[in-house]
Phi, psi and omega in degrees: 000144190254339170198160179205114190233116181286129182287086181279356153329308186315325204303002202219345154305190188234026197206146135254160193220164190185146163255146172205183195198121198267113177330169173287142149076059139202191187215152175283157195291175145315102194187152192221150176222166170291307197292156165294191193199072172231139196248138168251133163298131165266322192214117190100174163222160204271213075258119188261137155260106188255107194064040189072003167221149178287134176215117168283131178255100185265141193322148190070027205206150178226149176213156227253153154253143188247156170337150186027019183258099173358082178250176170211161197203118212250130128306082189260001164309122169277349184246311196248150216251116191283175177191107180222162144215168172264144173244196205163093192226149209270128176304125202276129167283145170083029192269183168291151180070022198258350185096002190252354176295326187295000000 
């Protein structure tokens, strides 16, 4: 990744959000987190991999993570610079539809 810039606005949401950018012909480190995940491509197009499969994400189009689930976000561009961002929230314990409503 080539840069990761935080919103700080966000601190008065029920989210935090950020943007970053994957070189041409590279990929983000590896990472997993507690939190959701969901990113719009903005610029490029992705390949997100999750659990061993590959998925293309074309620029204007998004895609969602779930708590702890392992990603890496593959830049397969030999010229332009991936750009996407995120937004990104903490699983509500006791929410509706979680099994605990029964």
């Amino acid at each position: 990744m080539s840069r990761w810039e935080q919103f700080p606005a966000t601190e008065k949401l029920p989210f935090g959000a950020m943007w970053y950018s994957v070189a041409p012909l590279s990929s983000s480190p590896p990472d997993c987190h507690p939190d959701f995940e969901l990113s719009l491509v903005l610029g490029g197009d992705a390949e997100v991999e999750v659990g061993g499969v590959v998925t293309l994400v074309r620029q204007g189009s998004a895609f969602l993570l779930d708590s702890e689930e392992s990603h890496v976000v593959h830049n397969r561009s030999a010229d332009s610079p991936l750009l996407i961002f995120s937004a990104y929230w903490m699983p509500d314990a006791g929410a509706p539809g979680d099994g605990s409503d029964a």
